[in-house]
N, CA and C of each residue as an Amber inpcrd file, in Angstrom:
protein
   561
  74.4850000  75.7820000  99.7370000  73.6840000  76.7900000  99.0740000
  72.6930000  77.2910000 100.0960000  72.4470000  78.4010000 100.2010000
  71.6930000  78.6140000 101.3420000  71.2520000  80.4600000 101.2040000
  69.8310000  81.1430000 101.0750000  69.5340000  82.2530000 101.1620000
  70.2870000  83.3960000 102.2980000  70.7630000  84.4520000 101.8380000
  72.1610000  84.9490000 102.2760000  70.6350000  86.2650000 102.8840000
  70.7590000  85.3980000 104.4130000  70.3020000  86.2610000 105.3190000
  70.2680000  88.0180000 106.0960000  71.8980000  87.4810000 106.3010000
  72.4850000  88.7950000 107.0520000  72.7650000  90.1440000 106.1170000
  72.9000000  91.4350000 107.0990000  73.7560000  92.5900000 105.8400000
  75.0470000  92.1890000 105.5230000  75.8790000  91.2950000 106.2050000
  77.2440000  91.1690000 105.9880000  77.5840000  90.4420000 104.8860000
  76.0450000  89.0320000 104.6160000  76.7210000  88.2760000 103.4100000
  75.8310000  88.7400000 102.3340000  75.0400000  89.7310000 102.6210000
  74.4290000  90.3110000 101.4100000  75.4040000  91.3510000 100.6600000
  76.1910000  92.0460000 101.7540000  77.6390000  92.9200000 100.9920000
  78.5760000  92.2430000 100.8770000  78.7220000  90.7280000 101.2820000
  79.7200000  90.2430000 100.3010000  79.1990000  89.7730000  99.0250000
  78.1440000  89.6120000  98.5350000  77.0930000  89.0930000  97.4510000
  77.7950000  90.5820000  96.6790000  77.4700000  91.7120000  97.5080000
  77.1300000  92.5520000  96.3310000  78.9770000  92.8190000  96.2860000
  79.9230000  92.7410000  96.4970000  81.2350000  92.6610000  96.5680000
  81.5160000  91.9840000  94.9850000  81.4720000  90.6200000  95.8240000
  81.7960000  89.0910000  94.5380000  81.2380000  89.4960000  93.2980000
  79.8840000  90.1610000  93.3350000  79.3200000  90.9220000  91.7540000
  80.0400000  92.0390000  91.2090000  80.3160000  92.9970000  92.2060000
  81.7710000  94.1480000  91.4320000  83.2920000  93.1410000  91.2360000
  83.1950000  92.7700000  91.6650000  84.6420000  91.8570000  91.5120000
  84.2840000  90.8080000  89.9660000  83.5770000  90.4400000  90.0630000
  83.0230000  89.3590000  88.2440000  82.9680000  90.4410000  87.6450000
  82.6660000  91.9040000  87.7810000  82.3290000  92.6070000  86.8020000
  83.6730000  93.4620000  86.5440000  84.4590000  93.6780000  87.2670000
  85.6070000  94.2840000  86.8320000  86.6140000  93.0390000  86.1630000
  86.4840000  91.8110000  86.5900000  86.9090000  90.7530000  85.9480000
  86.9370000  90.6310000  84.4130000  85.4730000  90.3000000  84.3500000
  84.6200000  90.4710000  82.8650000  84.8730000  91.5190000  81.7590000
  84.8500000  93.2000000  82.7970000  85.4820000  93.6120000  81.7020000
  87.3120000  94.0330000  81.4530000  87.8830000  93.2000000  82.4720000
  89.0350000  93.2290000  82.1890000  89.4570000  92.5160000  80.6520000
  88.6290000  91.5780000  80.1070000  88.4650000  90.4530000  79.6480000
  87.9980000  90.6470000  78.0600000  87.3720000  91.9790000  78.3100000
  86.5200000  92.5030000  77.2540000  85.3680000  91.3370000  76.8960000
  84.7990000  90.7560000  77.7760000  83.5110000  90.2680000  78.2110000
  82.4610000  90.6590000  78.3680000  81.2780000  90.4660000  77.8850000
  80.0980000  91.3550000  77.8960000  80.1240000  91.7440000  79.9960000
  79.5520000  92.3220000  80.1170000  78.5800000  93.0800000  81.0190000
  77.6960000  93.4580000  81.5090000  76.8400000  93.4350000  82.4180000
  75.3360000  94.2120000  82.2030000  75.3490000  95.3510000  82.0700000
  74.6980000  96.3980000  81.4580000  75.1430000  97.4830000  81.6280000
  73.8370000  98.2420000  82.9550000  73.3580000  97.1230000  83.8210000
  73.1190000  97.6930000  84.8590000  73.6290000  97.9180000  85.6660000
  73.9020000  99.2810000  86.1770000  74.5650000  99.9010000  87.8430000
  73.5900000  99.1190000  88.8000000  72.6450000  99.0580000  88.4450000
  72.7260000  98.2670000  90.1150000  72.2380000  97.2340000  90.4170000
  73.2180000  96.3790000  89.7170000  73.1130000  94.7920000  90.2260000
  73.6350000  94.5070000  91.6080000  75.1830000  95.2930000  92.1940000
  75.5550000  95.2900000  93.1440000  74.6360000  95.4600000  94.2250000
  73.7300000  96.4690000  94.1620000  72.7070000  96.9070000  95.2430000
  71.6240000  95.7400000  94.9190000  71.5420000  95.8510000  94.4570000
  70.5090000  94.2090000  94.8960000  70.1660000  93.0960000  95.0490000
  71.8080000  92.6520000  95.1240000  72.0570000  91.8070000  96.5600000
  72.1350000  92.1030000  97.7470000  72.1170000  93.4320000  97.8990000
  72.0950000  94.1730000  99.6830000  70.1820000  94.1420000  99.8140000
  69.2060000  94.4100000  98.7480000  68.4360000  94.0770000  99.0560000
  67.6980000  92.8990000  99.6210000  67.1910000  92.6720000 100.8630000
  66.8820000  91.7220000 101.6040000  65.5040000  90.8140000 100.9600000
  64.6290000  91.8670000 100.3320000  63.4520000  91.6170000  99.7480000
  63.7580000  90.5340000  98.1450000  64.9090000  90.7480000  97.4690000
  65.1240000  89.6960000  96.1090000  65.4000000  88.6580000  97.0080000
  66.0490000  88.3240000  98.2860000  66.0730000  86.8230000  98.5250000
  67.2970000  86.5240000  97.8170000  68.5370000  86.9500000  97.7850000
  69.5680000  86.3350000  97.1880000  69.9770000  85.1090000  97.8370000
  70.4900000  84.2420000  97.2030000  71.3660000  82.8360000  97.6370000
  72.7950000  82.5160000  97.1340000  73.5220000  82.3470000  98.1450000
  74.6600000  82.1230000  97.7280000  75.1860000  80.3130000  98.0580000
  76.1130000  80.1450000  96.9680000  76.9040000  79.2210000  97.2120000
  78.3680000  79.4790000  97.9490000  78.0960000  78.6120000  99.0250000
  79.7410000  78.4920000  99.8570000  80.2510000  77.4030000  99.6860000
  81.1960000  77.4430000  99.8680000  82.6980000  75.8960000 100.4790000
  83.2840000  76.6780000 101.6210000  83.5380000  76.0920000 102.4500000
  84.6690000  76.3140000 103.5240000  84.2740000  77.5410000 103.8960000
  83.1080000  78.1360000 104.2020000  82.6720000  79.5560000 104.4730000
  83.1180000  80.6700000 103.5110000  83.8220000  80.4910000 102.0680000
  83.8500000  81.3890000 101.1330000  82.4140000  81.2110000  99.7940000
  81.8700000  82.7930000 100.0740000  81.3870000  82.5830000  99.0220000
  81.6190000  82.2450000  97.5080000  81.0020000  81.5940000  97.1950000
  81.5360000  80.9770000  95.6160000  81.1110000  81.4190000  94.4200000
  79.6380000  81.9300000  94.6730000  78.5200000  82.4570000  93.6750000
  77.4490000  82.6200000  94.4310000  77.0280000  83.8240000  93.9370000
  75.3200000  84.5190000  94.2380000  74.7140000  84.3560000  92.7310000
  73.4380000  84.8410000  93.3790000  72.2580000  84.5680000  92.6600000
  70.8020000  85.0620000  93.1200000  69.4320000  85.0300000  92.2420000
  68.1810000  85.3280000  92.8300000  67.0510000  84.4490000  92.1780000
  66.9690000  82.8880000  92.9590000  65.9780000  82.0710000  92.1540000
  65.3670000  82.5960000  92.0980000  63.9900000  82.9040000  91.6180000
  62.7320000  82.8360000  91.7720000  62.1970000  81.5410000  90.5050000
  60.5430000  81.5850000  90.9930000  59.4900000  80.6620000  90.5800000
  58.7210000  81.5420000  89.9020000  59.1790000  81.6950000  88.3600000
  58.4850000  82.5850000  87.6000000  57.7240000  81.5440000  86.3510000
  56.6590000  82.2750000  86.2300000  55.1760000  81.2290000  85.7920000
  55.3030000  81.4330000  84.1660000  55.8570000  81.9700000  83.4590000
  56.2260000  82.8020000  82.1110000  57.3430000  83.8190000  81.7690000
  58.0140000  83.2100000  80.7720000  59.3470000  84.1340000  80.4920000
  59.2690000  85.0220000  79.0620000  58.0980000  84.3230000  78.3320000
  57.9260000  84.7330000  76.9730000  58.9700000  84.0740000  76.2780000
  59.6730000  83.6790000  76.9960000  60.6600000  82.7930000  75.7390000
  60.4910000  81.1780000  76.2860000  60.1950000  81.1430000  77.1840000
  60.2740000  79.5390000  77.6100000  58.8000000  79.3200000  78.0820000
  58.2600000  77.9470000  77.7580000  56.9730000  77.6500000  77.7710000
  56.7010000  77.1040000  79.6300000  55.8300000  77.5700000  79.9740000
  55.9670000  76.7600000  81.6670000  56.0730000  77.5570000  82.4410000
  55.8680000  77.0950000  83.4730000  56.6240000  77.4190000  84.8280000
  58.0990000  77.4340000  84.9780000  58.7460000  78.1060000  85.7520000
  60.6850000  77.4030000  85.7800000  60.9860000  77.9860000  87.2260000
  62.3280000  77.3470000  87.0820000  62.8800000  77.9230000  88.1090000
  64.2170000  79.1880000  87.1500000  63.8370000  80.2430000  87.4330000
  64.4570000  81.4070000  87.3050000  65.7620000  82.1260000  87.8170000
  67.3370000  81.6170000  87.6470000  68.3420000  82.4320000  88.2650000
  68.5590000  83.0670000  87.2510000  68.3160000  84.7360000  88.4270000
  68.5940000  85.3830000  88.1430000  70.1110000  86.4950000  88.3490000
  70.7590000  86.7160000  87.8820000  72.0650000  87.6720000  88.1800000
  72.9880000  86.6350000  88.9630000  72.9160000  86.1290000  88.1780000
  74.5000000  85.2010000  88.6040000  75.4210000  85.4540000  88.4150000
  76.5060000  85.1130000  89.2460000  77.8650000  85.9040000  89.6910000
  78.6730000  84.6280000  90.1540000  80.0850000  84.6060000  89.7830000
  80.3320000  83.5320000  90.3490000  82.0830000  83.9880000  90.2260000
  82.4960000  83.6390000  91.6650000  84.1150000  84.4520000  91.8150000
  84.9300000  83.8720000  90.7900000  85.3260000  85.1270000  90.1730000
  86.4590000  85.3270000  89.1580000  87.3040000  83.6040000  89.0000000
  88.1660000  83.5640000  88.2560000  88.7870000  82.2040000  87.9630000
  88.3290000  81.2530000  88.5840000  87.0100000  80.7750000  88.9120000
  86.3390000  79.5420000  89.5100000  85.4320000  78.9070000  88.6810000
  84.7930000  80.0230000  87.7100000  83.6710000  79.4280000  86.9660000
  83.1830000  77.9750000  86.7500000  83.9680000  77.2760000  85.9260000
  83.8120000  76.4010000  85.4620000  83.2260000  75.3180000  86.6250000
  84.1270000  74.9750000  87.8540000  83.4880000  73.5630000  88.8600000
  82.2970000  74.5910000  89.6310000  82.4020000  75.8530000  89.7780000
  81.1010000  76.4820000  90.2020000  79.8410000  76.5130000  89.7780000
  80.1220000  76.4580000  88.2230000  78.6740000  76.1950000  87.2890000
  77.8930000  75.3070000  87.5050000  79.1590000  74.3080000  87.7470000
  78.8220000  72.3670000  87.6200000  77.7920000  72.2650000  88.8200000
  78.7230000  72.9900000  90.0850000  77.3320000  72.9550000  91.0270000
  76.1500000  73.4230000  90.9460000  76.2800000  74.3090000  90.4720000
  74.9960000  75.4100000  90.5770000  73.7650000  74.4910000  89.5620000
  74.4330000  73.9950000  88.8140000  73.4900000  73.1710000  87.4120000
  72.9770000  71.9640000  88.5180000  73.8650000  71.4450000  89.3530000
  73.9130000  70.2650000  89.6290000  72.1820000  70.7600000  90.8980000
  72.9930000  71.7180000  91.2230000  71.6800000  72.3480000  92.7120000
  70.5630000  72.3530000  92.5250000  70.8000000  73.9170000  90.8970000
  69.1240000  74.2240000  90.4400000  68.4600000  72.9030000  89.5950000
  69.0810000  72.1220000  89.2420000  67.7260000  70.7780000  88.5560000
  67.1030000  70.3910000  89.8030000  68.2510000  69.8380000  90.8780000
  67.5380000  68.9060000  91.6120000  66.4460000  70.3250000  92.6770000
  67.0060000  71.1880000  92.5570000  65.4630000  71.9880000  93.4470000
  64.8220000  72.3470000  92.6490000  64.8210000  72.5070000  91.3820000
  63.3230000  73.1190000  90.5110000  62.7560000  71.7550000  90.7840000
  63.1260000  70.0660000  90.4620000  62.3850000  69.1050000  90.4500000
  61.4170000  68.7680000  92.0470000  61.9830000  69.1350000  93.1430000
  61.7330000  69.2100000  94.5260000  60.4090000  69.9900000  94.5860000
  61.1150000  71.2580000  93.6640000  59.4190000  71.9330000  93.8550000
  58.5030000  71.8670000  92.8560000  59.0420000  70.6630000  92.0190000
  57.7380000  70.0650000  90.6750000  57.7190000  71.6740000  89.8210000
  58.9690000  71.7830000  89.5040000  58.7940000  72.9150000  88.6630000
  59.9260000  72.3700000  87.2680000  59.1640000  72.1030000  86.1310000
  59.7650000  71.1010000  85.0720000  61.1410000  71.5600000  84.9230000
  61.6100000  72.9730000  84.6240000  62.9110000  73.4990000  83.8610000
  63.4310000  74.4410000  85.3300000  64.8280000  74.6270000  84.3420000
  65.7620000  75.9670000  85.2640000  66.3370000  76.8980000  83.9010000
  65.6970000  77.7540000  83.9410000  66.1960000  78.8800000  83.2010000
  67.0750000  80.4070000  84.2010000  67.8790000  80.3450000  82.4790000
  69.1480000  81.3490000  83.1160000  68.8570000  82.1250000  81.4840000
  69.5360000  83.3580000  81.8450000  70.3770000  84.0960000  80.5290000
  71.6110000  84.1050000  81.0830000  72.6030000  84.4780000  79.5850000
  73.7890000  84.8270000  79.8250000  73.9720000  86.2590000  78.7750000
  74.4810000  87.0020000  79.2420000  74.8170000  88.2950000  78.2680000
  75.7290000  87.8800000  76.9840000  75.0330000  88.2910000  75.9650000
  75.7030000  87.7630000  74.5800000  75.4140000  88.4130000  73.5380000
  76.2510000  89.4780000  73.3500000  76.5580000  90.6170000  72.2230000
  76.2530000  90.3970000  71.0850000  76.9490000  89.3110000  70.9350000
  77.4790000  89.4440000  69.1830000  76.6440000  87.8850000  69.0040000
  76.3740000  87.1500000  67.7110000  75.9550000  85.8890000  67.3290000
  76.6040000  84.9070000  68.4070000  75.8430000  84.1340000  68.7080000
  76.4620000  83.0060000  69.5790000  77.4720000  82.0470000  69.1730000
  77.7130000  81.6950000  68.0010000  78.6970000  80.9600000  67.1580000
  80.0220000  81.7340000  67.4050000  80.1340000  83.2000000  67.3940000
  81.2420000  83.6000000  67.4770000  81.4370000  85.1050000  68.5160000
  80.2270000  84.2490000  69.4720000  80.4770000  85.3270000  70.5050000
  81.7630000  85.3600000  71.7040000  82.1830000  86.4230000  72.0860000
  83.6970000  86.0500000  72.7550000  83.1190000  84.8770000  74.1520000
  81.9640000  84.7270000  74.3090000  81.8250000  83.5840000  75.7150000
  80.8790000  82.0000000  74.9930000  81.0200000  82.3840000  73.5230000
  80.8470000  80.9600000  73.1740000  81.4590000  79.7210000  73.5600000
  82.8830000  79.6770000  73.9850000  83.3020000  78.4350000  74.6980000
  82.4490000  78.3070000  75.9570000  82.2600000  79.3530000  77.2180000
  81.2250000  79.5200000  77.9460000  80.1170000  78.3310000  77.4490000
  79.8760000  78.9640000  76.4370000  78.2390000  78.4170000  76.4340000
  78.2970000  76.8750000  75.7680000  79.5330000  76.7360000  75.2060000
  79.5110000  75.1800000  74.9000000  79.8250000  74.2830000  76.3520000
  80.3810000  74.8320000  77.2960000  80.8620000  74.0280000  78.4340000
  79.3840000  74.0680000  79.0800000  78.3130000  74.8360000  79.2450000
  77.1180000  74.8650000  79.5740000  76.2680000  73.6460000  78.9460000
  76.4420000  73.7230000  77.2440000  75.9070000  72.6740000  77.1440000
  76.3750000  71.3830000  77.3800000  77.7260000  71.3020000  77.3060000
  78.1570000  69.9020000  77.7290000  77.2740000  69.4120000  79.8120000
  77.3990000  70.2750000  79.9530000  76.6540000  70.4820000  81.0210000
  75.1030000  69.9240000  81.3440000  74.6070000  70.1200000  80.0440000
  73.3280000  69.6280000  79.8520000  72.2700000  70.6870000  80.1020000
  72.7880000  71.8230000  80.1470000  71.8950000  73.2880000  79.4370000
  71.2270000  72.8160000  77.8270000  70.6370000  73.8250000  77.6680000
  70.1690000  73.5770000  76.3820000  69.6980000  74.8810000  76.2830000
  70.5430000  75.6500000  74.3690000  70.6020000  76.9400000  74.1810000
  69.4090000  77.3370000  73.4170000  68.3230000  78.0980000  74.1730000
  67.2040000  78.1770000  73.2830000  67.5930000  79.8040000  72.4580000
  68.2490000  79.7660000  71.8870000  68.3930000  81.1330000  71.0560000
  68.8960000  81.7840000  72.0060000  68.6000000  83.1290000  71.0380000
  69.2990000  84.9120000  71.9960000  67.9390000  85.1240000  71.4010000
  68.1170000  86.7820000  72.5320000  67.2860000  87.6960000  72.2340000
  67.2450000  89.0080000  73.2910000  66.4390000  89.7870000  72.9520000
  65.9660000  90.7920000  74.5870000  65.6910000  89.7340000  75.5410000
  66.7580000  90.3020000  76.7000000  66.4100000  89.4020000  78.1280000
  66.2040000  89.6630000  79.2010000  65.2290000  89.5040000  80.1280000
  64.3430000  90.0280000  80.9260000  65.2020000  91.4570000  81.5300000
  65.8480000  92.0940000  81.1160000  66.5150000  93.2110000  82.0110000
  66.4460000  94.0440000  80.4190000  66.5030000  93.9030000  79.4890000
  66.1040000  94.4860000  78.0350000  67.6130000  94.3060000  77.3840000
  68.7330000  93.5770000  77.6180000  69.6450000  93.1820000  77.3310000
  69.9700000  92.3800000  76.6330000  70.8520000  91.8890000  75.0940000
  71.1490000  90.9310000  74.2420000  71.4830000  89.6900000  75.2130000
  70.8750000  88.3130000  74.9720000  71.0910000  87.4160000  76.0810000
  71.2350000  86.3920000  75.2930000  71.9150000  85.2670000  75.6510000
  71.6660000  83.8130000  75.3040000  70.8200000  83.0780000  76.6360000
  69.4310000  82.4730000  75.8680000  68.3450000  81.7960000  76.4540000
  68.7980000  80.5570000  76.7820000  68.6790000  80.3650000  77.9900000
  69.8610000  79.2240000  78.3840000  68.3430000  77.8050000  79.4720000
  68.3440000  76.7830000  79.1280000  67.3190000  75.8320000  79.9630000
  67.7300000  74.8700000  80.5400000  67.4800000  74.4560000  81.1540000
  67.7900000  72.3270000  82.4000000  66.2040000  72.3590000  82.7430000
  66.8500000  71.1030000  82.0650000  65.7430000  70.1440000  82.1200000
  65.8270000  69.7100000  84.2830000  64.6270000  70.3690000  84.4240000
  65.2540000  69.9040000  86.5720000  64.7390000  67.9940000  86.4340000
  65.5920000  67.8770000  87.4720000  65.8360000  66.0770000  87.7770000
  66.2310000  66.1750000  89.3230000  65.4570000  65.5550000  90.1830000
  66.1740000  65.1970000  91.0480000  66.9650000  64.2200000  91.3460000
  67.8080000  64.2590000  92.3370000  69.2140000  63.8970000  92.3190000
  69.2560000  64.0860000  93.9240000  69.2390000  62.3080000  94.1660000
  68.6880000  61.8190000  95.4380000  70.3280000  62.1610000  96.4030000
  71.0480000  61.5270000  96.0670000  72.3930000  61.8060000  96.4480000
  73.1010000  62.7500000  96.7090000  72.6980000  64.1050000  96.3040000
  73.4330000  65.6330000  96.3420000  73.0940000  66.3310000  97.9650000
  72.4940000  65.8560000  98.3230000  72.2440000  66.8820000  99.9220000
  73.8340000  66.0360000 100.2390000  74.3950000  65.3570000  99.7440000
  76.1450000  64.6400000 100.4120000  76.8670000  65.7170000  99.9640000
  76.6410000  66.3710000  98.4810000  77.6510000  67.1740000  98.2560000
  77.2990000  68.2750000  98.3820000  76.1150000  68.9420000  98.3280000
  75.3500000  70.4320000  98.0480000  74.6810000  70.2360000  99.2860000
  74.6220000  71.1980000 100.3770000  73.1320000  71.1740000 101.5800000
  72.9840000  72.3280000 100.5300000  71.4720000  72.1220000 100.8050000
  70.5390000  73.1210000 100.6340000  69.4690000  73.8640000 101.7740000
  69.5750000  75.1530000 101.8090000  68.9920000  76.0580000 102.6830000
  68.4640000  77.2660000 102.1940000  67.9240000  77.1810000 100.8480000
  67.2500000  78.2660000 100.3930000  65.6890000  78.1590000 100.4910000
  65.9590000  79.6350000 100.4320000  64.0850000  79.7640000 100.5650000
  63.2990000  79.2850000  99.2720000  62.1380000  78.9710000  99.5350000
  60.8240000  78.4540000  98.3750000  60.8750000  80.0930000  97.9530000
  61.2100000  79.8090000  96.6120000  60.8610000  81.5230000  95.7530000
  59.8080000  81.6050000  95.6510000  59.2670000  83.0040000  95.4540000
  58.3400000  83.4990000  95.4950000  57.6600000  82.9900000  94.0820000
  56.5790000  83.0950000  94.1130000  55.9440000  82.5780000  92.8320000
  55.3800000  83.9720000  92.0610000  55.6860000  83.9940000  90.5740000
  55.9940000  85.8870000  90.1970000  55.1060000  85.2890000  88.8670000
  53.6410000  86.2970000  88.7750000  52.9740000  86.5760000  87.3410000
  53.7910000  87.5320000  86.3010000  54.8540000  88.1850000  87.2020000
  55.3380000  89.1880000  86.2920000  57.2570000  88.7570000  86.6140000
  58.0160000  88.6540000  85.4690000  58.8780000  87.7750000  85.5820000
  60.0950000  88.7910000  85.8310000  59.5000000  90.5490000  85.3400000
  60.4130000  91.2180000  85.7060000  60.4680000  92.0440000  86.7590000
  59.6730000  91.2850000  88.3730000  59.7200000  92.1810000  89.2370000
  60.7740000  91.7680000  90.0650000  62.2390000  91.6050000  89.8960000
  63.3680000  91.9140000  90.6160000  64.5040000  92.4340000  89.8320000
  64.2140000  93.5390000  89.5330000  64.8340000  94.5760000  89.5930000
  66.3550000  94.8570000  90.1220000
C-alpha cells in the first residue's frame, strides 16, 4: 500500500476507476454519478493510495483524517472513493480492512469509515451480499443516508486495531493524511 506518487500511477488510479465503473454499470450496480472521480486521482494534492501485488495495481483510494462525518461520532480514518479492479473484490477488501484498522490504530485514530453507494433499502439492495461479506469482515453498518458527495450511501465503520504482524503481508508507505475540519474538502 503505498501513496501513488508519480503522473503514471496516478493515471493508472484514474484508469482502474473507469474500468470499476464501466464494470459496475455493466452489472446494473449503483454508481457515482460523479464525472470526476477519474480526475482525481490524477490530482496530486487528494494524496491517492494504491494497493499493489506484483506491481499491479489492485485498488485506489483517498484516506484522509477527518475530525467529523455527521454520521459517525470521533475522529476516523476516512476512505474515500474506493475502487478496486473488477472481479477481485472480495480478497482485495480483506486487505484493505486488514490495512485501514491497523493504520487508523498507528495513528490513535479509534475507527475507519467508508460509504458504499446504495440506492434502494439495504436489505434488498442489488450490493447487499456486498455489504454482508463487509460485515462478516467486521465492518459494522451504521445505516444509509446522504453521503459526503450528496449521494444515497450505506454508512459503513472498523473498529481500527493494530495488527503487529501485517507489515509481513501489507508494507505500508502511505502518507499521514491530512487532518480535515471540513470532511468534504476532496472533491
Amino acid at each position: 500500500m503505498r501513496t501513488l506518487c508519480t503522473d503514471a500511477e496516478r493515471d493508472a488510479a484514474a484508469a482502474l476507476v473507469q474500468d470499476r465503473q464501466r464494470w459496475l454499470t455493466m452489472r446494473g450496480l449503483p454508481v457515482p454519478a460523479r464525472a470526476d472521480v477519474p480526475p482525481l486521482f490524477r490530482n496530486p494534492q487528494a494524496k491517492p493510495a494504491g494497493l499493489y501485488e506484483d506491481g499491479l495495481l489492485l485498488a485506489c483510494m483517498i484516506p484522509q483524517h477527518v475530525s467529523g462525518l455527521g454520521w459517525g461520532q470521533g475522529p476516523c480514518l476516512f476512505l474515500s472513493c474506493v475502487h478496486t479492479l473488477p472481479d477481485r473484490s472480495d480478497d482485495i477488501i480483506q486487505l484493505i480492512t486488514l490495512w485501514a484498522s491497523d493504520f487508523a490504530a498507528r495513528r490513535e485514530l479509534p475507527f475507519v469509515r467508508a460509504e458504499a453507494m446504495a440506492r434502494h433499502p439495504l436489505d434488498d439492495d442489488p450490493i447487499a451480499p456486498f455489504l454482508r461479506r463487509l460485515t462478516d469482515m467486521g465492518w459494522a453498518i451504521r445505516g444509509s443516508g446522504t453521503g459526503l458527495q450528496e449521494e444515497r450511501v450505506a454508512r459503513l465503520e472498523l473498529i481500527a486495531e493494530q495488527r503487529s504482524g501485517l507489515s509481513a503481508l501489507i508494507a505500508c508507505q502511505v502518507h499521514e493524511p491530512q487532518s480535515s475540519t471540513d470532511s468534504r474538502s476532496i472533491r
